[in-house]
C-alpha positions in Angstrom: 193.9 12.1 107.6 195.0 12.5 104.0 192.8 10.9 101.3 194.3 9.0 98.6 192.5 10.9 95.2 192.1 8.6 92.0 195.0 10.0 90.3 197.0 8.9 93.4 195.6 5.7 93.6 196.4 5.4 89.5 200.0 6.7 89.6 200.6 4.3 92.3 199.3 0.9 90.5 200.6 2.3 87.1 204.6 2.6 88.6 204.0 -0.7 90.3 203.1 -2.3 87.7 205.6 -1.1 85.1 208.5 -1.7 87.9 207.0 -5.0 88.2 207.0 -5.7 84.4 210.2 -4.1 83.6 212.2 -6.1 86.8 210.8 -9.2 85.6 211.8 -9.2 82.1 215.5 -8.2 82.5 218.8 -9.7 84.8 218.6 -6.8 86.8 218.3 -9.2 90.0 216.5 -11.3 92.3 213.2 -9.9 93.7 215.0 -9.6 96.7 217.2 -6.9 94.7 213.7 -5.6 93.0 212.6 -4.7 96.8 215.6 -3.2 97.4 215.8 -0.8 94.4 212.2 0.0 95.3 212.3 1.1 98.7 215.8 3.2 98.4 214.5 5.1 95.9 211.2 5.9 97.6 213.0 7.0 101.0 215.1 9.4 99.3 212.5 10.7 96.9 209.9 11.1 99.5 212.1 12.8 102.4 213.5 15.2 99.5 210.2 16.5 98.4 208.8 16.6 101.7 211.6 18.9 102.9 211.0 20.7 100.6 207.5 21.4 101.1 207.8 21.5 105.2 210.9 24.3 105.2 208.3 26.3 102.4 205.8 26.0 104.4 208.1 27.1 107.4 209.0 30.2 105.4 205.6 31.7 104.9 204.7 29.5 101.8 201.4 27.2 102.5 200.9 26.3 98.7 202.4 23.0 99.0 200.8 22.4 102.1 197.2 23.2 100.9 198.0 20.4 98.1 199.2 17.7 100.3 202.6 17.8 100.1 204.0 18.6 103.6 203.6 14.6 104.1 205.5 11.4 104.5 203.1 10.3 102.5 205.3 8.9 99.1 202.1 8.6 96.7 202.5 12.6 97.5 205.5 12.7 95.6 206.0 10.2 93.3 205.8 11.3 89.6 204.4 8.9 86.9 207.4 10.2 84.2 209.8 10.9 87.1 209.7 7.0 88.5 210.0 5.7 84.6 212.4 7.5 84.0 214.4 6.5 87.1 213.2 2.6 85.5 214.8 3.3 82.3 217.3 6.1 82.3 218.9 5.6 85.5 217.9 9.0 86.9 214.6 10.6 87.4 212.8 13.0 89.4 210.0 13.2 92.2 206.9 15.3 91.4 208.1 19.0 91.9 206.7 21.1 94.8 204.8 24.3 93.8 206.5 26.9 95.9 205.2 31.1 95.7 208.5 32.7 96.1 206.5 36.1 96.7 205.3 34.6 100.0 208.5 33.3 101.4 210.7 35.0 103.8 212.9 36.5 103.1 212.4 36.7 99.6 215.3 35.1 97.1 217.3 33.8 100.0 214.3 32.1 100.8 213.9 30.2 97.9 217.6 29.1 98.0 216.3 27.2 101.3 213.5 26.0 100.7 215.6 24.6 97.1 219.0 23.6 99.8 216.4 21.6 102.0 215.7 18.7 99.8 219.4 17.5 99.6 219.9 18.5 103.0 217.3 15.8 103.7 219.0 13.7 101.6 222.6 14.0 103.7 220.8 13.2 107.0 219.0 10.7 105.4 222.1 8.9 104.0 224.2 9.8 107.3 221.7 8.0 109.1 221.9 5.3 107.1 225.2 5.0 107.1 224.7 4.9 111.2 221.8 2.3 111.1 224.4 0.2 108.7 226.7 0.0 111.3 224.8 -0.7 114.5 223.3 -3.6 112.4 226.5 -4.9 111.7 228.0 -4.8 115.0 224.4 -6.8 115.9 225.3 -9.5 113.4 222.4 -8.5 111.3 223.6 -9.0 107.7 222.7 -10.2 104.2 219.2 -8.5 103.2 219.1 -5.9 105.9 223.0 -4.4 105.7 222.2 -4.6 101.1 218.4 -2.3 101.9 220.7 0.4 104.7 223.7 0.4 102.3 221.7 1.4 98.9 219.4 4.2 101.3 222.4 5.3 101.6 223.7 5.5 98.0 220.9 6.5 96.9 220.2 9.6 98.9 223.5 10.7 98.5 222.9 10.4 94.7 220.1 12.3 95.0 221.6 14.7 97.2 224.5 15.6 95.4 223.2 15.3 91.6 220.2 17.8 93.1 223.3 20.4 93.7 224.6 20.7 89.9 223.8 24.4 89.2 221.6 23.6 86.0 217.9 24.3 85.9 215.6 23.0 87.4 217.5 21.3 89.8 217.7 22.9 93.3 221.7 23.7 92.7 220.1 26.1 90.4 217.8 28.1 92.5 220.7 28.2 95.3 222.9 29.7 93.1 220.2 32.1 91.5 219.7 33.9 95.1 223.2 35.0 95.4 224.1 36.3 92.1 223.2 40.2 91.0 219.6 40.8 90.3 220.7 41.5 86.7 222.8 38.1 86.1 219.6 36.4 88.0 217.6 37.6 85.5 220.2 36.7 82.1 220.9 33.2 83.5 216.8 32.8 83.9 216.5 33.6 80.3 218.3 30.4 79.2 216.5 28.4 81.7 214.6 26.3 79.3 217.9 24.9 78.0 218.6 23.1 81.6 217.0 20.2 80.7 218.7 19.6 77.4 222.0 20.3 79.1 220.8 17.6 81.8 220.2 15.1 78.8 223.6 15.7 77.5 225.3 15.4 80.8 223.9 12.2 81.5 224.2 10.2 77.8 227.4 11.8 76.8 230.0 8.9 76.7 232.8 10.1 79.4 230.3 12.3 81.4 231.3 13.8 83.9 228.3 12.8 85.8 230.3 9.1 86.0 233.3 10.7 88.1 230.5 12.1 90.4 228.7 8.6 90.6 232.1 7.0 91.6 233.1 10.0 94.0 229.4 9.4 95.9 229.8 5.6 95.7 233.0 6.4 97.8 231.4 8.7 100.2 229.0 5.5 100.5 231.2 3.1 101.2 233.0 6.0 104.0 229.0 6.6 105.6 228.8 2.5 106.2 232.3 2.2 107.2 233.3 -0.6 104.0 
């Protein structure tokens, strides 16, 4: 059985207690709402990380595995700056899964699966979701349960598709890196540092595009639960 180590244990009560702090000084919502936010965002964090580190480790790669991270286990994956700056920003990231692309098979193509797998999580995830949504409605199970399914499902399909954009470092970008000439591959990696900056833009740039791509996935949400 996995130990928790002390930076685990720290991360943990340091994003609980700033979630904790920041929830209960602002309208966001009820606690109800605070639990809510909480444990969609952990779900599609955790299963995106963790697929990726089970389809490396599936490939030939053990690196993640040797750290920990082929686990269900979401104090494996939860970043301190990631989580705060899902809190704050509205989008965020999970702690990133060391992956030797020299050990995969087959090579490149490799690493566009092992990069493909996290949403790909994220899409069964929500589709189950979107599944459990509806048998619970048709049970007559509705208020906090049907709110909990329904933003799982929004929020992995978030994840899921903003994962996609073809900017580094999301995963979008790997997949696209393994099919391009060897040549381009290596011009677009030269510019790689700028991702993040491009990211920045994207996201606090009045009329981004990233809103039409919130409202298109809020759709597909409403489509997964049948609304």
């Amino acid at each position: 059985m996995q130990r928790y180590t002390p930076r685990d244990i720290i991360v943990l009560v340091v994003i609980g207690a700033l979630f904790v702090w920041y929830f209960g000084r602002t309208s966001f919502g009820s606690p109800d709402r605070f639990l809510i936010y909480i444990v969609a965002l952990v779900l599609a964090v955790t299963f995106h990380e963790f697929a990726h580190a089970f389809v490396a480790l599936r490939l030939g790669d053990a690196t993640a595995k040797l750290l920990g991270r082929v686990s269900l286990n979401p104090i494996r994956h939860l970043d301190l700056f990631g989580s705060l700056a899902f809190l704050f920003v509205g989008f965020g990231w999970g702690k990133p899964v060391p992956v030797n692309v020299y050990a995969l098979r087959p090579g490149r193509v490799g690493m566009a699966i092992v990069a493909a797998a996290g949403p790909i999580a994220n899409v069964i995830v929500a589709v189950a979701g979107g599944i459990a949504f509806r048998v619970l409605e048709m049970a007559g199970v509705g208020g906090f349960g049907l709110e909990v399914t329904y933003y799982v499902v929004l929020y992995n399909l978030l994840l899921a598709v903003f994962n996609l954009l073809p900017i580094p470092p999301l995963d979008g970008y790997n997949v696209v890196l393994a099919f391009v000439p060897a040549s381009t591959a290596f011009t677009i990696q030269r510019y790689a540092q700028y991702g993040v900056l491009l990211l920045l833009l994207l996201v606090f740039l009045p009329g981004s595009p990233l809103n039409v791509m919130f409202d298109i996935v809020q759709a597909g949400a409403r489509i997964l639960v049948g609304a």
